[in-house]
C-alpha positions as CSV (number, residue, x, y, z in Angstrom):
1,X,113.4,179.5,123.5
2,X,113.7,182.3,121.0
3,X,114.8,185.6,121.6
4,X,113.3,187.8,120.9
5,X,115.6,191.7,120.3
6,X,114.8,195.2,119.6
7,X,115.8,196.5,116.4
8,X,117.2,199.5,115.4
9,X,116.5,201.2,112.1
10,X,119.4,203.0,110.5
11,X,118.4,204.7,107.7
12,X,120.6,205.9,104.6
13,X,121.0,209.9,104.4
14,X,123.3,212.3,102.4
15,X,123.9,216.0,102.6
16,X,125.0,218.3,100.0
17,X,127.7,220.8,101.0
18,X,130.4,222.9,99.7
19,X,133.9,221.8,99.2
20,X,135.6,224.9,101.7
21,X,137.6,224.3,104.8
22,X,135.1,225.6,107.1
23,X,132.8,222.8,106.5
24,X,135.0,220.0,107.5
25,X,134.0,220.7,111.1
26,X,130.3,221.3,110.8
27,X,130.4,217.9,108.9
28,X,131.8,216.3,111.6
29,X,129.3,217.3,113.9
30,X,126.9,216.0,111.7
31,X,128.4,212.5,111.8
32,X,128.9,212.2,115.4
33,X,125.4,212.9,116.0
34,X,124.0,210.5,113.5
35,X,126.1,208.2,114.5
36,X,125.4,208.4,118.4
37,X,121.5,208.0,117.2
38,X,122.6,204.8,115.9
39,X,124.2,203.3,118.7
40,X,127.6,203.2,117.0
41,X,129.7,204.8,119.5
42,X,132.7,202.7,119.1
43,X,133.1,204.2,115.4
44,X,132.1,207.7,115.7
45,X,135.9,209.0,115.7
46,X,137.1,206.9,113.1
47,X,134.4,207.9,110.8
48,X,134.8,211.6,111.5
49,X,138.4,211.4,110.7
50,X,137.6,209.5,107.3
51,X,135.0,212.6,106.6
52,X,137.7,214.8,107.0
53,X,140.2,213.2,105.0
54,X,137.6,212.6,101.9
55,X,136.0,215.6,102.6
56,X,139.7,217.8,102.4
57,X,140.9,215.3,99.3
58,X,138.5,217.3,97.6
59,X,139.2,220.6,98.5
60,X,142.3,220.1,97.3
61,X,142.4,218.2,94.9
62,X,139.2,219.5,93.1
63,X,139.0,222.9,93.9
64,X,137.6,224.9,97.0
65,X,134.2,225.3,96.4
66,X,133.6,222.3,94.2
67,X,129.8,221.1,94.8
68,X,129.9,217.9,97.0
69,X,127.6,215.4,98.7
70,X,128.6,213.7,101.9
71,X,126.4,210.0,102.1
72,X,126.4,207.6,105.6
73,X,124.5,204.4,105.3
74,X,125.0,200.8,106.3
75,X,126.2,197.9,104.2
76,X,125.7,194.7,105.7
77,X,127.3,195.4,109.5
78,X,130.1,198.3,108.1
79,X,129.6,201.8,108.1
80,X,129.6,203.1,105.0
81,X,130.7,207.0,104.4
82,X,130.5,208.4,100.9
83,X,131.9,211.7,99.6
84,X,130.2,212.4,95.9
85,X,132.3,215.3,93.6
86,X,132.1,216.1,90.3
87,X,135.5,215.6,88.7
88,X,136.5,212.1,87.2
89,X,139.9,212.8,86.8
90,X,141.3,214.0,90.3
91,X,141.5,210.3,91.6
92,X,142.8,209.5,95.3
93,X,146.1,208.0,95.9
94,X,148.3,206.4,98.5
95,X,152.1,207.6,99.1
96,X,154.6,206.5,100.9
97,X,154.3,207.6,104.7
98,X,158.1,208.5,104.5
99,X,157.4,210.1,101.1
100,X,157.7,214.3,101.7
101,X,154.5,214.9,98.9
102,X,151.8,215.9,101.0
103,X,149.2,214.8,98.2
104,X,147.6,211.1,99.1
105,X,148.9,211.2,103.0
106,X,145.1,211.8,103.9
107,X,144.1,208.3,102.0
108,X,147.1,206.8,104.1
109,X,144.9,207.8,106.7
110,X,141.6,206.1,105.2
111,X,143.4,203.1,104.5
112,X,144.8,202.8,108.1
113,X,141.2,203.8,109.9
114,X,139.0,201.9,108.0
115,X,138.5,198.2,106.9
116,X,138.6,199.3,103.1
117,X,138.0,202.2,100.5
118,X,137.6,202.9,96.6
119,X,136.5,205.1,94.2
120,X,133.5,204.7,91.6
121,X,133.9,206.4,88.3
122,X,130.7,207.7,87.3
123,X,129.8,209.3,83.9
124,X,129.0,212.9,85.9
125,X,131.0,212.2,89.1
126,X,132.8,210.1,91.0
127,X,131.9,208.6,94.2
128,X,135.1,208.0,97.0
129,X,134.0,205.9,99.3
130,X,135.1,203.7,102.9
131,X,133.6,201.4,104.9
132,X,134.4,200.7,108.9
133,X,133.3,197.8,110.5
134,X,131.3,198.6,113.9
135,X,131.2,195.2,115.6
136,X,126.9,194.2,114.5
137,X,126.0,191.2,114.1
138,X,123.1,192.5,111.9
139,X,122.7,196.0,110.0
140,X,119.7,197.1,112.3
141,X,121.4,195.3,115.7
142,X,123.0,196.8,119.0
143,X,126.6,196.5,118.7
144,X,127.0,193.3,120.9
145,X,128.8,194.0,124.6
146,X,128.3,192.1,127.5
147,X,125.5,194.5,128.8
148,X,123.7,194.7,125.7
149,X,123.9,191.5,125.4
150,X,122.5,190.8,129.2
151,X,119.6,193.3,128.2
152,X,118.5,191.7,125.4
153,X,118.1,188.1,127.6
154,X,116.7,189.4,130.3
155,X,114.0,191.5,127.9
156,X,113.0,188.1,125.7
157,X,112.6,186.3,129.3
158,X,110.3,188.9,130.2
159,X,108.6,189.6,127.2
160,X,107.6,185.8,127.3
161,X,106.3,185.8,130.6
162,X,104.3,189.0,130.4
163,X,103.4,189.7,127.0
164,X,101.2,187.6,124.0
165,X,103.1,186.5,121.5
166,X,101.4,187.0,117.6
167,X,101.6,184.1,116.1
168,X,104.6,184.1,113.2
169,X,106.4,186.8,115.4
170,X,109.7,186.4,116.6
171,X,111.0,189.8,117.5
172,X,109.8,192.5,119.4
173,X,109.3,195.7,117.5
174,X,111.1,198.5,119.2
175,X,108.0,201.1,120.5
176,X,106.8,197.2,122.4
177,X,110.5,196.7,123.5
178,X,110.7,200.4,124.7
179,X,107.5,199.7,126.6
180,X,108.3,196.5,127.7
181,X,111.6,197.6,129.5
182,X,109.7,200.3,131.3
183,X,107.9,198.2,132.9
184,X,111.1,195.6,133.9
185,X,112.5,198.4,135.5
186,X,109.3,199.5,137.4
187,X,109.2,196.0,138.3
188,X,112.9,196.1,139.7
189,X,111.8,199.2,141.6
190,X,109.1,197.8,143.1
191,X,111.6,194.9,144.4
192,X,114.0,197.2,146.0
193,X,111.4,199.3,147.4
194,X,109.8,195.9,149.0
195,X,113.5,194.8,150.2
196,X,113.7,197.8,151.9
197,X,116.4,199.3,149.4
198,X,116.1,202.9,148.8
199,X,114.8,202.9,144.2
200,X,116.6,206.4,143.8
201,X,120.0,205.9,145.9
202,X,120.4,202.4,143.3
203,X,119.3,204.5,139.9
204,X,121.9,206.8,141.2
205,X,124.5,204.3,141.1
206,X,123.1,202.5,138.7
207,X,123.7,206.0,136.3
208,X,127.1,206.5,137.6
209,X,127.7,202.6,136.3
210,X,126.6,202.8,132.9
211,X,128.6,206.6,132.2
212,X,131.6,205.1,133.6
213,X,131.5,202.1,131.0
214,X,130.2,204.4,128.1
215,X,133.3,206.7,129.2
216,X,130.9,209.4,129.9
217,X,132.0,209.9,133.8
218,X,133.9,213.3,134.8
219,X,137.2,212.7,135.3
220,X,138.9,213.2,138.7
């Protein structure tokens, strides 16, 4: 039996900005939402602290107000995070972590967050870049845990019982899969209602579940 999976589309994006302290935060923001539209949860602080450290390399190393672009995109199943400037000759480094320079500690930082990092020399610029891996098995996939995972089977099995297949398709596309899982829970509601369960006391729980696993919960 094939699977069949809804896809998520991660699209590349960049945003130009100005080298100054103050935009270290707002870039941040930036990241963490992007980055909880794509599903990658999991990655969202590691990423903001590499945007922070690539993002202030310039800043000091450049020159506050330098001209800067700030690029997220995918490569294979790591996140990519680009920070584009437009001096060649101010180059990241690594020291020591005993070392008392304070220049190259923030790429100590990079190198210990994310799976790896380099810098492309460009004629006009140069392009600092790291990459994080975020636990896909495919660029466009749900990062694979045990209730994804669970979703995903139980969504093929019912997308083969209820729905025609084209033929030559193997995977759902993601407004069917939306729609298809709309009507496996109405279907699961209809089943508690006819077992004499009460359909809004088990969503309620059912909530409470999923925002204690996603570490969403209020703490007590």
């Amino acid at each position: 039996m094939v699977i069949q999976e809804a896809r998520m589309s991660r699209k590349p994006w960049d945003l130009a900005f100005t080298a100054v302290p103050e935009e270290v935060a707002a870039l941040r923001r930036i990241v963490r939402l992007h980055l909880g539209i794509w599903g990658l949860h999991d990655v969202t602080d590691g990423a903001q602290l590499c945007v922070s450290e690539l993002v202030s390399n310039v800043i000091t190393h450049v020159g506050h107000g330098t001209p800067a672009t700030l690029a997220v995109s995918m490569n294979g199943t790591r996140l990519r995070i680009e920070v584009h400037d437009p001096d060649t000759r101010a180059l990241p480094t690594l020291v020591d972590a005993i070392s008392d320079s304070e220049g190259g500690r923030g790429m100590v930082l990079v190198d210990e967050v994310a799976d790896r990092w380099g810098v492309l020399l460009h004629p006009d610029h140069k392009v600092t870049w790291c990459e994080l891996e975020t636990g896909l098995t495919a660029p466009n996939g749900h990062v694979g845990t045990a209730g994804v995972m669970r979703a995903e089977v139980l969504l093929g099995l019912y997308t083969t019982a209820r729905l025609p297949r084209e033929p030559g398709s193997g995977r759902l596309g993601r407004t069917m899969a939306e729609e298809a899982m709309i009507d496996v829970i109405a279907d699961v509601l209809h089943w508690l209602r006819a077992h004499g369960c009460d359909p809004e006391e088990i969503l309620d729980r059912a909530q409470t579940h999923f925002e204690v696993q996603i570490g969403l919960a209020p703490q007590l």
